[in-house]
C-alpha positions as CSV (number, residue, x, y, z in Angstrom):
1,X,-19.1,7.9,-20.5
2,X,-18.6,11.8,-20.3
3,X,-16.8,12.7,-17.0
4,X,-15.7,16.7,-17.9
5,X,-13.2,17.5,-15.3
6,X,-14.3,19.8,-12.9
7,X,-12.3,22.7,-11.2
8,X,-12.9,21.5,-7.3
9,X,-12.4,23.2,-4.2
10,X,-9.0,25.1,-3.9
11,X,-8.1,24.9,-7.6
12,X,-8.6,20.4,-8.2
13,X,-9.0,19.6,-11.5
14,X,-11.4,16.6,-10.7
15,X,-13.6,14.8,-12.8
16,X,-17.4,15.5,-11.8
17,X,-18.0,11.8,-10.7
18,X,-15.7,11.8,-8.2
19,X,-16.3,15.4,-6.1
20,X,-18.3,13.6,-3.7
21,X,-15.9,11.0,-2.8
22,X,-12.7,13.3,-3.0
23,X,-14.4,15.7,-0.6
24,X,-15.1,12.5,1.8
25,X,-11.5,11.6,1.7
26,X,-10.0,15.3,1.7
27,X,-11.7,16.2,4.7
28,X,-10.1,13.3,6.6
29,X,-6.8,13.5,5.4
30,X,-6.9,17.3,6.1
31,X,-8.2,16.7,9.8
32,X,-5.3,14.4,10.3
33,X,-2.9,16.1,9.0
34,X,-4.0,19.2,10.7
35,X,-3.9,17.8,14.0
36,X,-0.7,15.5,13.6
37,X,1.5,16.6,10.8
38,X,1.8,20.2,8.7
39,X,0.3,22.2,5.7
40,X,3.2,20.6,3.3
41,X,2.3,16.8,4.2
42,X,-0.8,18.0,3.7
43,X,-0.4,19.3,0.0
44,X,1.4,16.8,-0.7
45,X,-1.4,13.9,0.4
46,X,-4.2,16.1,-1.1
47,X,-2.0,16.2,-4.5
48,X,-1.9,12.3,-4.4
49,X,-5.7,12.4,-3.5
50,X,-6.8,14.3,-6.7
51,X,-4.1,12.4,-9.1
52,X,-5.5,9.3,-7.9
53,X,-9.1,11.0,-8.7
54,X,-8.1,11.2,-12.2
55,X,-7.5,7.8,-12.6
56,X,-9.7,5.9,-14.7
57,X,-10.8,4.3,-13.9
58,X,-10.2,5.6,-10.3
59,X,-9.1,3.4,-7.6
60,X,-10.6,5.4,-4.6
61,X,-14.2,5.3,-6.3
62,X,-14.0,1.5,-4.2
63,X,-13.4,1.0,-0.4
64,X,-14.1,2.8,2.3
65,X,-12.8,6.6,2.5
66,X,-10.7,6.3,5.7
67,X,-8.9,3.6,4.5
68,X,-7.7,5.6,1.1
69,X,-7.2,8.4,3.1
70,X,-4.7,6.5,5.5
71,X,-3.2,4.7,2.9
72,X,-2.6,8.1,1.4
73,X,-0.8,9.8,4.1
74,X,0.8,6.5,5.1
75,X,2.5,6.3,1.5
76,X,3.4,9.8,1.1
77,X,5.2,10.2,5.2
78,X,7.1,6.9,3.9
79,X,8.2,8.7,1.0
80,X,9.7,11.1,3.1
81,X,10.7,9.0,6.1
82,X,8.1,10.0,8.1
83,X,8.9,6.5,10.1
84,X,12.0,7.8,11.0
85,X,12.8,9.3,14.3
86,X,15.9,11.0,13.2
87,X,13.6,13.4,11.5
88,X,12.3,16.6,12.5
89,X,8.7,15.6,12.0
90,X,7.7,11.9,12.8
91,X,5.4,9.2,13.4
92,X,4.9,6.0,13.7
93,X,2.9,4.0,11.4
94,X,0.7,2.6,14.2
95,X,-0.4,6.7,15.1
96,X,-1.3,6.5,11.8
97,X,-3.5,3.5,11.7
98,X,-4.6,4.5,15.2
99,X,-6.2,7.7,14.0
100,X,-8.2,6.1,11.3
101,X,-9.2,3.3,13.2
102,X,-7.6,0.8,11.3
103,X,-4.9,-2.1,11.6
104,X,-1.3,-1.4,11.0
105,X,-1.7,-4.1,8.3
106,X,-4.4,-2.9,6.5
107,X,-3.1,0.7,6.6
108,X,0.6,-0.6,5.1
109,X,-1.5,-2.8,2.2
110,X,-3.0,0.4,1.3
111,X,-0.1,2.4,1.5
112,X,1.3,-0.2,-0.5
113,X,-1.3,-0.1,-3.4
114,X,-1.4,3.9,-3.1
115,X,2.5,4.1,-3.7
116,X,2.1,1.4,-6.8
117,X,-0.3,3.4,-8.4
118,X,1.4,6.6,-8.2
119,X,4.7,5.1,-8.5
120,X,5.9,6.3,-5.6
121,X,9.5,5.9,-4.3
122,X,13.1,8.0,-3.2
123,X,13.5,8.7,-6.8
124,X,10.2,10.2,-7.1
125,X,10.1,14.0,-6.5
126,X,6.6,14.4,-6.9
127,X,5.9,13.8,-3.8
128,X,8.8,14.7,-1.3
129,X,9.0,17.1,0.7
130,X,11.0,20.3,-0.2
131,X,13.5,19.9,2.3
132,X,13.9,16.6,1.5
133,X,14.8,16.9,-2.2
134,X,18.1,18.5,-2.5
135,X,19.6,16.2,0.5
136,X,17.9,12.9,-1.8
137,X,21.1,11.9,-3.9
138,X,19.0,9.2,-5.8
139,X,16.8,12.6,-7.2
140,X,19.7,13.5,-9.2
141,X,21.4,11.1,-11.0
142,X,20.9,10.6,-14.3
143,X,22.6,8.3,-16.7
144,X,24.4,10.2,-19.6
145,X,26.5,8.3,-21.9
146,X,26.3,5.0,-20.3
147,X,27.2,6.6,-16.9
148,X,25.7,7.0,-14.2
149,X,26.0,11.0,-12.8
150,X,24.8,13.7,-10.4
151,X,23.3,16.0,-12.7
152,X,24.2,18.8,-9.9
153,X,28.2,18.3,-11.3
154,X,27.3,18.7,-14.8
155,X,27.2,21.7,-17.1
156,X,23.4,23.7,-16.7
157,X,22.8,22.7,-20.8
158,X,22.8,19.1,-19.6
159,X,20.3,20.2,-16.4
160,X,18.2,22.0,-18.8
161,X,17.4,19.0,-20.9
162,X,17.3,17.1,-18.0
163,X,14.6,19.4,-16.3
164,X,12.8,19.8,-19.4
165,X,12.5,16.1,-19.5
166,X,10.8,16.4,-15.8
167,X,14.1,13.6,-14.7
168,X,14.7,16.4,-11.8
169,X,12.8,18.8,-9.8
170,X,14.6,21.9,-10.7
171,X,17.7,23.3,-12.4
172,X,20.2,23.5,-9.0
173,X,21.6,27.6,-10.0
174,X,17.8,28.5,-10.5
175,X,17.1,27.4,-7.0
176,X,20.0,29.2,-5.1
């Protein structure tokens, strides 16, 4: 089957079969995240959205779009400990479920199927939040020689290779 990948609303690269259903989901993570989080959560879930478009074959294509869309931003604010109260910007996981209409339980299975597929987790940057990347201590380290080290302490050559390698999100001088 041909699916050419199509060049979506606001610059997606999504395959032709699946516009319809990532507009459906889109424009409910957007409305949520709109009303109850910010524009970087909202990149961030909308990123996951069209990576999990390109899937094939993709997951969201089954289900019902609220449910994907929850388990989307459900997964991605764990990521970034959304959960927790200490941060700036939190919620709990019930709001969550809440605003979708769904159970807590269904929206944490989802979030748990959502963060397997994308491989989500604290030593993932792909999906953490800027301000939440150079305070993560499990983003850089790196094992070099047989040890265990935070890239940050080592000569740039050694950052270089590991950037290049995409094992960190950005060479630490380049960013100050």
């Amino acid at each position: 089957m041909d699916d050419s990948i199509t060049t979506g609303a606001k610059g997606a690269k999504i395959p032709e079969s699946m516009l319809a259903r990532y507009s459906e989901v889109a424009a409910l993570i957007e409305g949520f995240c709109n009303e109850k989080l910010d524009e970087e959560y909202r990149e961030l879930c909308i990123k996951a959205l069209q990576k999990l478009c390109r899937k094939r074959p993709s997951p969201i294509i089954g289900g019902k779009a609220h449910t994907w869309a929850c388990g989307i931003v459900y997964a991605i604010g764990s990521t970034n400990y959304i959960f927790d109260k200490s941060m700036p910007l939190h919620i709990t996981g019930a709001e969550i479920s809440e605003w979708f209409g769904l159970s807590k339980s269904t929206a944490g299975n989802k979030a748990s199927e959502v963060s397997r597929l994308l491989k989500l987790g604290y030593t993932n940057f792909e999906f953490q939040r800027e301000s939440l990347i150079e305070q993560n201590p499990m983003i850089w380290l790196i094992e070099f020689d047989g040890f265990i080290a935070d890239v940050r302490n080592m000569p740039r050559e050694i950052q270089e290779i590991a950037f290049r390698k995409k094992l960190i999100p950005y060479i630490p001088a380049d960013k100050e």
